[in-house]
N, C-alpha and C positions, 0 to 999 in steps of 0.2 A: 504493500500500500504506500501509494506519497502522499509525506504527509504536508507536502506546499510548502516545507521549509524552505528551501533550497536558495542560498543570498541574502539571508534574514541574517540579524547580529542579533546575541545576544549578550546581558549580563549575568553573571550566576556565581553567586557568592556560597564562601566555604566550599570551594569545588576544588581543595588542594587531594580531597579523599572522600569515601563515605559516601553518603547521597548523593552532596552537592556534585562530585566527581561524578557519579552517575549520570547525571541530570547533562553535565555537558556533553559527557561522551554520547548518550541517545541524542541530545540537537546538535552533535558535531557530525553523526553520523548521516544525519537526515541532510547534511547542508549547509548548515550552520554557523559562521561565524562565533567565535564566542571569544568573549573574555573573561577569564578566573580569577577570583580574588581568595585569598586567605591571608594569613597572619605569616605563616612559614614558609620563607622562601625557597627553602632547598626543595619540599616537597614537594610545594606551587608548581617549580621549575620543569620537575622532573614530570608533574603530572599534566604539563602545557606540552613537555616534548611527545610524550606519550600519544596524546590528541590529533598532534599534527603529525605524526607519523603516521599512525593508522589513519585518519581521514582525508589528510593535503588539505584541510579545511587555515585560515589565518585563526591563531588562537594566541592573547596575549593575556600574560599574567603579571598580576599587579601585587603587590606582596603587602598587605597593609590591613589595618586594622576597622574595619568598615564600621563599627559601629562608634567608630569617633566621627566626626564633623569634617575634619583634612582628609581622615579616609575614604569618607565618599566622595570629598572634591575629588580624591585622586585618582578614585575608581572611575566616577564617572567623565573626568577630563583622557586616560587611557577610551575609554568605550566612544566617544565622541569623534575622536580622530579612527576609530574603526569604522565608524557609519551609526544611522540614528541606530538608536537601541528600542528593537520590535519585540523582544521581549525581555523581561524580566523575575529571576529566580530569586526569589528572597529565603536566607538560609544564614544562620547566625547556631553558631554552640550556645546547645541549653544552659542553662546555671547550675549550678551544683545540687546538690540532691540533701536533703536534710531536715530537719524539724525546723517549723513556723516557732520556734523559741527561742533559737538563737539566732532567729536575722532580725539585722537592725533595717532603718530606715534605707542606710545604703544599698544594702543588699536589694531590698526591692527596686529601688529605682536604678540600679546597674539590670538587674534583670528588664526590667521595662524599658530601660532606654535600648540594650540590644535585640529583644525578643519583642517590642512593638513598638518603640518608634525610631528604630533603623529602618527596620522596611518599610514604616509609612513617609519617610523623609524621601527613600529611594523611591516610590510610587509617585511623590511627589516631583521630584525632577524631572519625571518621566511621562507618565502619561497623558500631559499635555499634547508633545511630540504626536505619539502613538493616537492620540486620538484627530489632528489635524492630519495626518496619513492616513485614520480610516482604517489603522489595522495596530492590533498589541494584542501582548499576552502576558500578564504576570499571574506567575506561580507563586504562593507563598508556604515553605515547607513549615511547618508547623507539627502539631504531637498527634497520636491517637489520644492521649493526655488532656487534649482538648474536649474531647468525648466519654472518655473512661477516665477522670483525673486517678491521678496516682497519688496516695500519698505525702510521700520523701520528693516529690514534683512540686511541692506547693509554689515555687519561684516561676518554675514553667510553667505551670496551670493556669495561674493567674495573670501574666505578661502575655501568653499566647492565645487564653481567651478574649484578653481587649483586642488583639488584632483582628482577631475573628470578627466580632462584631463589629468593629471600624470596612473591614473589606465588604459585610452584609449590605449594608447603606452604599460602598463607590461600587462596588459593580451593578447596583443596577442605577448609578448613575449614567458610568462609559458604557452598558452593551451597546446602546443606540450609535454611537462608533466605531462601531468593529472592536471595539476594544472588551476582552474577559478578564475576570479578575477569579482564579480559583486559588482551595487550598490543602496540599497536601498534606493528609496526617500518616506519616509513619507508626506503626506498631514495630516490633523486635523484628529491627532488621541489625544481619551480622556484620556492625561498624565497632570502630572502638569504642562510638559514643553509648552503645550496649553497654559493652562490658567493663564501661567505666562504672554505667551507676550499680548493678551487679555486684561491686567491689563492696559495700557498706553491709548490705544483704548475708554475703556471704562471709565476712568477718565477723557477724552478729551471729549469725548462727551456724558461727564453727568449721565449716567449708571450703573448700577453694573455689576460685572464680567458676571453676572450668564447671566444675560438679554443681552449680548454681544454675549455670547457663546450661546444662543439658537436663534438668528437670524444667527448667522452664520452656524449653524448646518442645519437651517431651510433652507438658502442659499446651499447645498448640496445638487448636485443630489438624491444621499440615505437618505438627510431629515437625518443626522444624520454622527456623527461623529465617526473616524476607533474604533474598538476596538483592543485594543493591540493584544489579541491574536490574530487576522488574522495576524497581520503582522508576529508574531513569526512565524509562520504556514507557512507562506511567505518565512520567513529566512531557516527553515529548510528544505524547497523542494530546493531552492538553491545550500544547502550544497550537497543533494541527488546523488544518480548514476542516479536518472531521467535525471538530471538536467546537464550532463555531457560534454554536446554540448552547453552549454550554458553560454556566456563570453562577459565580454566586454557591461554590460549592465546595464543601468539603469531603475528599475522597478518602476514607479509609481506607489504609493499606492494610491490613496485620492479621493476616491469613484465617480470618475467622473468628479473632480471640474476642471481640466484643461482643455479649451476647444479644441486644436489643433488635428489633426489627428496625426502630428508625433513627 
C-alpha cells in the first residue's frame, strides 16, 4: 500500500531509539524526509546513519534537549532548512516513576512542561504552516497510562492527560484543513523505557529485572511484549492519505492488556 508519503518532511522527537526511532524509520521508509532529535548525540548519530543507509531518504539529526525553549528553536530552525515540516511526532521521556509523596512542586511542572507543553509549543510552531498547505499530521506519543493510569505513573498520568484533552479541542479545530491531530498510547513495548520502570517493581519484590519482565509479558494477552516496529508501522499509516478521516484519537497499542470495550 502507499501510503502518499513520499517528499513529505518530517519532525520526530526522541527518535535516537525506542518508538521515536520506530516512528522515523516507518516514515523514512514510506519516503520520508525526517529529522531526529534527542539529547544523545553519539546514538542520535549512529541512528540518522542507520536511516539513511537503508532508505537514501535526507535524515538530519539534531542533538539537543527539546523540551527547553533553544531546543526547539534548534530543532525546529534544522527542520526549516529541510522543507516545511508536514508532519509532526511528538515524543519526550516519561518522568520517573514513584509515589505522589515525595514530589515536590518541581517535579510536577518538569513533568508538564516536557510531557505537555513541549509538544503543544511544537504544534504550535507548526500547524499554522501545515494548515495554509492544506495538508499535516501530528502524532503525539503519549501512554496507554492515559487510559489505564498506573500507579508509580502519577507524573505521566497526569502531564499526559492534559495533552490529551488540549489535542481533543485542536483537532477538530484543523480537520477542516487537511490537517489530523492523533495520539498514540503505547502499552509494554520492548524499549528500555520498559524496563527502566520494571527496575523499582522488581527490587520491591525481591526479583530481577528480567524475571519481572517475563511475568509480565506472560501476563499479556499476546504472551508477549509490543515490538517497536509495529508501533512505527502504527505511526506511519497515521500520517497516511488512508488515514485522512481520521482525528481526534487515541490508538491503543498494548496487545490487548486493557480490558474495557471503550
Amino acid at each position: 500500500m502507499d501510503f502518499g508519503l513520499r517528499g513529505k518532511h518530517a519532525l520526530v522527537c526522541g527518535a535516537s531509539k525506542g518508538l521515536g526511532f520506530a516512528c522515523a524509520d516507518a516514515l523514512a521508509a514510506e519516503g520520508v524526509d525526517v529529522v531526529i532529535v534527542a539529547r544523545g548525540a553519539e546514538a542520535l548519530e549512529k541512528a540518522a546513519a542507520g536511516l539513511r543507509a537503508r532508505h537514501g531518504r535526507r535524515v538530519v539529526a539534531v542533538a539537543t534537549d527539546i523540551t527547553t525553549p533553544e531546543g526547539r528553536k534548534q530543532a525546529l530552525d534544522a527542520a526549516a532548512k529541510l522543507g516545511d515540516i508536514d508532519i509532526l511526532v511528538n515524543n519526550a521521556g516519561g518522568p520517573p516513576p514513584g509515589n505522589f509523596r515525595d514530589w515536590d512542586r518541581n517535579d510536577w511542572l518538569a513533568a508538564i512542561d516536557a510531557n505537555m507543553l513541549t509538544p503543544i509549543e511544537l504544534i504550535k510552531a507548526t500547524v499554522d504552516g501545515m494548515i495554509a498547505r492544506k495538508w499535516g499530521r501530528i502524532i503525539n506519543i503519549t501512554s496507554g497510562a492515559v487510559k489505564a493510569p498506573i500507579d508509580v505513573l502519577g507524573l505521566s498520568n497526569g502531564a499526559r492527560s492534559g495533552l490529551t484533552g488540549f489535542v481533543a479541542g485542536l483537532a477538530r479545530e484543523v480537520a477542516q484543513h487537511g490537517v489530523t491531530v492523533n495520539n498514540l498510547l503505547p502499552g509494554p513495548f520492548n524499549t528500555d523505557r520498559l524496563y527502566k520502570t520494571m527496575e523499582g517493581g522488581a527490587k520491591k519484590a525481591g526479583l530481577t529485572v528480567e524475571e519481572v519482565a517475563e511475568r509480565r509479558a506472560a501476563a499479556n494477552p499476546t504472551r508477549r511484549f509490543g515490538d517497536p516496529v509495529e508501533f512505527g508501522a502504527t505511526c506511519a499509516f497515521l500520517c497516511s492519505k488512508q488515514a485522512a478521516f481520521m482525528t481526534g484519537q487515541n490508538v491503543l497499542l498494548d496487545g490487548g492488556a486493557y480490558p474495557g470495550t471503550f
